[in-house]
N, C-alpha and C positions, 0 to 999 in steps of 0.2 A: 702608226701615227699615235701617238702621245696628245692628248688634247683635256683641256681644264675642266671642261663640261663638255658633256655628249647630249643632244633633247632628241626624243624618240616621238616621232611624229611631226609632222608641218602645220598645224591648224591655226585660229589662231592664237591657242593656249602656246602651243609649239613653238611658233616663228615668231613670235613677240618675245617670248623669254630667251628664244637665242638673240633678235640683236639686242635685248639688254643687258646681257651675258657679256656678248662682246664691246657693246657701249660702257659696261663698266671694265674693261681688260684683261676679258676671259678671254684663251684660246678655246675657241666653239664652234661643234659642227652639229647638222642636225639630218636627219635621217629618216624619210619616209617613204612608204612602204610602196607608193603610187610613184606612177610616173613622171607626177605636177605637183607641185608645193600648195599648198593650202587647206587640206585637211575636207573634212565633210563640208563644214562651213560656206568654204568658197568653193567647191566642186559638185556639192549635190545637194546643198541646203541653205543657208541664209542669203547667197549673192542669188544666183539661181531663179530662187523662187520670188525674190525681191524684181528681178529683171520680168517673170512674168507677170506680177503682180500689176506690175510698172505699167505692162502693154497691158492689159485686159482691162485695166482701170479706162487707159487713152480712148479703147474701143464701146467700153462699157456709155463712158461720157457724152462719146460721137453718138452712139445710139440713142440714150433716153435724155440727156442733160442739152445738146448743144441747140438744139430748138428755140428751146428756153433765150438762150443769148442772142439770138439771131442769128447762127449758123444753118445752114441748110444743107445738108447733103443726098446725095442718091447714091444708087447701088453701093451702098456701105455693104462691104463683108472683111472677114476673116481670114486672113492667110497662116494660118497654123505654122505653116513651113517656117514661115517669114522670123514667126514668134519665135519660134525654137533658135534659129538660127541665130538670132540677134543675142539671146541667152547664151548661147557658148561662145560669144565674141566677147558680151562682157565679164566670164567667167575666163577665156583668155588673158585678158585684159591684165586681169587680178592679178593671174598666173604669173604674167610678166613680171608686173609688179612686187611681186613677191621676191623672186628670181634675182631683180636689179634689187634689192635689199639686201639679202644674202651675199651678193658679190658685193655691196656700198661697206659691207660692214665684217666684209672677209672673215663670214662663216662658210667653214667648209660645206659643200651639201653631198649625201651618198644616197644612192635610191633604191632599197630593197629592203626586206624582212630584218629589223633588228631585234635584234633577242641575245640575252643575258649568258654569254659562258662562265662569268662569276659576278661579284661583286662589280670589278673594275675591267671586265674584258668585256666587247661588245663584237657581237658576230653580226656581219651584214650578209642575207642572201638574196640576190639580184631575181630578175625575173628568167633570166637563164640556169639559173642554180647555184652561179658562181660565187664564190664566199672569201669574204676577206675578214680580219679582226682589227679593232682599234682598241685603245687604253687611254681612261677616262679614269681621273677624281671624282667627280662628279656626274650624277645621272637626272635626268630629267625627264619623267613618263609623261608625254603629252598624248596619247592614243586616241580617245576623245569614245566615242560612244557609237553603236548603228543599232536601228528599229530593233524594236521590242518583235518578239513575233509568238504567235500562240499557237498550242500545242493541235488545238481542235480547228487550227485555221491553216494551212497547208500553204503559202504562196507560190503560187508558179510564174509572177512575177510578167505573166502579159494580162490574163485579167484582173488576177486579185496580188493586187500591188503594192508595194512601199511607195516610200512618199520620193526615192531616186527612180521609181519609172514613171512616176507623176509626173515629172518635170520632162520628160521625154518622149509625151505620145504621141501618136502622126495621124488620131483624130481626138474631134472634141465628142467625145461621150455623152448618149442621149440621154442616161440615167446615172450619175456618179454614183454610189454608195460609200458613206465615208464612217467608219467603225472607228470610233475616238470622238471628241468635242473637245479636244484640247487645240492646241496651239496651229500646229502642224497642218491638221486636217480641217483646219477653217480658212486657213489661209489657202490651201491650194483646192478646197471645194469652191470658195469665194473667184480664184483663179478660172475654172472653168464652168462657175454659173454664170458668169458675166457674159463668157463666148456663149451660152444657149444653152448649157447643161443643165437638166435637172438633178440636183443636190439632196440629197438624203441621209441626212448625221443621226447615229445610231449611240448612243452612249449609255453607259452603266452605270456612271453617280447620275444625280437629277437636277445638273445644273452645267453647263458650257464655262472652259475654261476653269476649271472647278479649283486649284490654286490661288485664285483672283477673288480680289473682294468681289462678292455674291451681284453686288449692285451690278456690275461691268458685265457678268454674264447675262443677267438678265435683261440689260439693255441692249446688249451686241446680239444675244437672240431675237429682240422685239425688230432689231433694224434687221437682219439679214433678214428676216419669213417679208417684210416691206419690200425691202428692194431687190432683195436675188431670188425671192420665192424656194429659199429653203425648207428643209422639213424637218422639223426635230424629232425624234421617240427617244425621249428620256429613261431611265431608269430600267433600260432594257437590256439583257443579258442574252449576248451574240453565244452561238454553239454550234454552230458550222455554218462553210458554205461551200459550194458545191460549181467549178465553171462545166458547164452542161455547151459549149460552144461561143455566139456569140453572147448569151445570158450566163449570168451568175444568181445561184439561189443562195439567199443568206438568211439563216433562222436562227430566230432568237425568243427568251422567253419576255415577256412584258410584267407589266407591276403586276398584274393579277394569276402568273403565272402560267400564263398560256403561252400557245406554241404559234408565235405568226411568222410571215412570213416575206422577203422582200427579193424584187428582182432588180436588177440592174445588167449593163451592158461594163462596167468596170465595179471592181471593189478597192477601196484606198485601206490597207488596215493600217491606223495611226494612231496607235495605243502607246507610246510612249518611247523612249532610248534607253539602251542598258547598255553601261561602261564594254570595252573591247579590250580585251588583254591576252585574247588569244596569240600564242604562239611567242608571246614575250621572255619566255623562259623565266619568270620567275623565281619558281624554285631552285633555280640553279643560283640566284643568288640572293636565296632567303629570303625573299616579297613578302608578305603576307598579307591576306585578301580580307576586308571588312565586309561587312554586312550589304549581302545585293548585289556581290561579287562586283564592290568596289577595291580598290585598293586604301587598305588602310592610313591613317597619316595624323600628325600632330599640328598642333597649331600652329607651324612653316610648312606645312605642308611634306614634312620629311615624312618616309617610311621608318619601318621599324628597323631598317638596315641604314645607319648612319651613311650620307653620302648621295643616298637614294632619293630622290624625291618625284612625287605626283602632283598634276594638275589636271583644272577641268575636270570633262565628264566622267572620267575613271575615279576621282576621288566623289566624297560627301556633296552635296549642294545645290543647288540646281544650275542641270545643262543648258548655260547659256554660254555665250561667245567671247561678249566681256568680264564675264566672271572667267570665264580661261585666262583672258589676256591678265587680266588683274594681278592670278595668281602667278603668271608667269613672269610679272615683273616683280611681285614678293619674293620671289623665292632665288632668281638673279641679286637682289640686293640682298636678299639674307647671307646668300654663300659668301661675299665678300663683306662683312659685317656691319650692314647698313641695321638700318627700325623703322623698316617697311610695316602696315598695316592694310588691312582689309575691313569696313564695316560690311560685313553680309548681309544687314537686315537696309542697307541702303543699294544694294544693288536691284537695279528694276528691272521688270520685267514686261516686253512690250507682245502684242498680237499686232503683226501687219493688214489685217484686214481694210477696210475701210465702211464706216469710220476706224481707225486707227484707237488701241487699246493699249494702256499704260499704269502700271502701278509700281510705289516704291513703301517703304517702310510695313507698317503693322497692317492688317486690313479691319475694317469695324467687327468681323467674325474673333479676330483675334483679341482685339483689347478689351470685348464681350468676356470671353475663357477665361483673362487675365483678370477681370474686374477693377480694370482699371477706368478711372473716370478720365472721360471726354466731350468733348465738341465735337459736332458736323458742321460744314456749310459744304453749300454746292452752289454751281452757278451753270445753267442752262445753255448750251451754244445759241440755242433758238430767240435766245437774249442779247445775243453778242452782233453787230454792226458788222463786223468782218464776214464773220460764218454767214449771216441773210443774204452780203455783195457776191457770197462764191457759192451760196447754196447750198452750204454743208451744217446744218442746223439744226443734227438729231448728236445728243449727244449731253455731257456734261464733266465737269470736274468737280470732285468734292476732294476736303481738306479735313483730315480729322490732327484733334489739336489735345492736348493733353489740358483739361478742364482748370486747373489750377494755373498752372506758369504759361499755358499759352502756346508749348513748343509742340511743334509740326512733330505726328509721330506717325501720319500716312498719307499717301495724295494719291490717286486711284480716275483716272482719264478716262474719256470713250468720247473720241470726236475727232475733228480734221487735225494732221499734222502733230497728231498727239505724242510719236516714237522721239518727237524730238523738244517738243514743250516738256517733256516729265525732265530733262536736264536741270530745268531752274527748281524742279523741287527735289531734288535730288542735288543741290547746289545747297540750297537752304538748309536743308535737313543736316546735310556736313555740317555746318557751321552752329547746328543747331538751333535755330531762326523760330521764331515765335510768328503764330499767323498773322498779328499783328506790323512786324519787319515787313516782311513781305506786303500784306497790304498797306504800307507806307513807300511803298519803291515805286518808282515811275514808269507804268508800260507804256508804252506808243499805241496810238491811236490813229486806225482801226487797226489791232490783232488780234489773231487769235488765243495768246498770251493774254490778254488783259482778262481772260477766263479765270488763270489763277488768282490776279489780284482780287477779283470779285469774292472768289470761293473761299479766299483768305477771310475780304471782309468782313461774307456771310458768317466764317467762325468766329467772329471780333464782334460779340455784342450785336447779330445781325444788323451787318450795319452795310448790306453790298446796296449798291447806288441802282442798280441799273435790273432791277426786277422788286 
């Protein structure tokens, strides 16, 4: 088979640049390496854990919040099983979905190991062995990325686990231990301290989400040790762990350099993803690998080998979902000579937890470095009408503004519903919007949205109404 572009992987970097490939009049097929189309994303990471999230929250609610409203319930419990179950229905789902795209938009799909016999030849081999070859113009690395893992931490993957046997236990864990404070490992510590688990984040910078304007960590730590009764040890440096049975020992050294010590009945280690390019054959047609054994690439995202190109977590950037899709609708329109673009610095970046974490543009750590002059405002949810009637009221958005012209150059969220409010600053900010625009726009009343118009205000001459 002869075909225009070949994309190697399903994810969403993957199966988004194939149907744009063939929405724009590519012959296109795409090729991964699993059973099911959809990459990490929708099999073992963003749907997934979003579904349990989803149920833990429902349960969490019923336990400590529905009182409040006048619900009353008895022998409320946990069906583990139930949770699980309903997760791989809607990670089905997806599947489906995926599947009826691919056939809407007659891209071929193959399922097994693709890897490079040249340039333009592609070897597929199946989970039986079997191997067939295609010829492609066109190549597109969508691989995407799996756990980091460390040298002095061994997983044996029933107690000391990644964040895909997280999503799959068949109990809730009396002691979670979670090695990371980033993204990953809050969300699904959050996931089963809601069901009764005690949580205990271990991290080695000294601050949660550490990526993130600083404000956001330190609020989203003040509310979890509130509500989930988490435990932080900051600036602590893990150095083994050891499963002794149903216990796990994990030591680490602390700020003062001492040697303590932590047990748990599960370990989460969620230190981070590093690109996947194993078994890609590369060299056979001349790849070559940038720094942190990404795949190198230019501003299309090409490789060094004309023809070839990368996306997502194998290239530069940070591994997010929609920066994959982004780039794989750039680099669709590049081949057939469209003037696609990408602003990087406006893609955002969300924590599922709840309250719900969200930041797009510069953070106030950064235009500090830059020395660049600005403004703050922020605006309290504990302020906001909406958040008091749903009792979601820890929390804030702030709006940094570049001191002179006014233009929105970061917006930085921690509160209800916040994965999908950052859209309107991240709308603005395209357009280039001055916090002023924005505080002139009409929100609806009571939302939770009228949090940015506020935080616009407050950077307009302190001028927010409603604190």
């Amino acid at each position: 088979m002869q075909y225009d572009v070949v994309v190697i992987g399903s994810g969403p970097g993957g199966y988004v640049a194939a149907i744009r490939c063939a929405q724009v009049g590519l012959k296109t097929a795409i090729i991964e390496k699993y059973n099911v189309l959809g990459g990490t994303c929708l099999n073992v990471g963003c749907i997934p854990s979003k579904a349990l999230l989803d149920s833990s929250e429902h349960y969490h609610n019923a336990a400590h919040a529905f009182s409040e409203h006048g619900i009353e319930l008895e022998n409320l419990k946990v069906n583990l099983t139930q949770m699980i179950k309903r997760k791989g229905e809607v990670v089905k789902s997806n599947n489906d979905g995926i599947t009826y795209l691919m056939k809407k938009n007659k891209i071929d799909t193959y399922f097994g190991l693709g890897s490079f016999v040249n340039k333009n030849t592609i070897k597929i081999t199946d989970a039986e062995g079997k191997e067939q070859q295609i010829e492609t113009k066109k190549t597109i690395i969508a691989t995407g990325s799996k756990p980091t893992t460390l040298p002095f931490l061994p997983l044996d993957k029933k107690r000391i686990i990644t964040s895909t046997e997280a999503l799959s236990l068949t109990e809730i864990p009396k002691n979670m231990i979670i090695i990371g404070g980033g993204v990953i490992g809050l969300e699904l510590g959050s996931v089963y301290a809601r069901l009764g688990a005690k949580v205990q984040v271990i991290e080695y910078m000294d601050s949660i989400i550490p990526t993130m304007d600083r404000a956001l960590g330190k609020e989203l730590m003040r509310i979890l040790k509130k509500t989930l009764k988490f435990e932080f040890f900051m600036s602590h440096k893990v150095t083994g762990a050891t499963n002794e049975g149903e216990v796990v020992k994990v030591t680490a050294e602390n700020p003062k350099g001492e040697t303590v010590t932590f047990e748990g009945d599960y370990v989460l280690v969620s230190v981070g993803r590093k690109p996947y390019t194993e078994g890609l054959g590369l060299e056979n047609a001349g790849v070559q690998l940038g720094e942190r054994g990404m795949i190198a690439v230019n501003d299309h995202l090409e490789t060094n080998v004309p023809g070839i190109f990368a996306i997502g977590d194998v290239v530069r950037g940070a591994m997010l979902a929609h920066k994959a899709e982004e780039e794989g609708v750039l680099v669709a329109e590049h081949i057939v000579g469209q003037k696609p673009h990408i602003n990087y610095n406006l893609i955002p970046g969300v924590v599922y937890t709840w309250p719900e974490v969200a930041g797009v543009g510069f953070t106030e750590e950064q235009l500090k470095e830059q020395g660049r002059a600005y403004k703050s405002g922020s605006f309290p949810f504990k302020a906001s009408g909406r958040a008091k009637a749903s009792g979601d009221t820890d929390g804030f958005v702030k709006v940094l503004a570049d001191k002179e012209t006014d233009e929105i150059l970061g917006v930085h969220m921690i509160g209800p519903r916040i994965a999908d409010l950052i859209a309107e600053a991240v709308t603005a900010m395209e357009f280039r919007a001055s916090a002023e625009d924005v505080a002139r726009m009409s929100h609806a009343h009571p939302t939770y949205a009228e949090a940015m118009k506020e935080a616009c205000l407050a950077a307009t001459e302190n001028r927010a109404l409603h604190i």
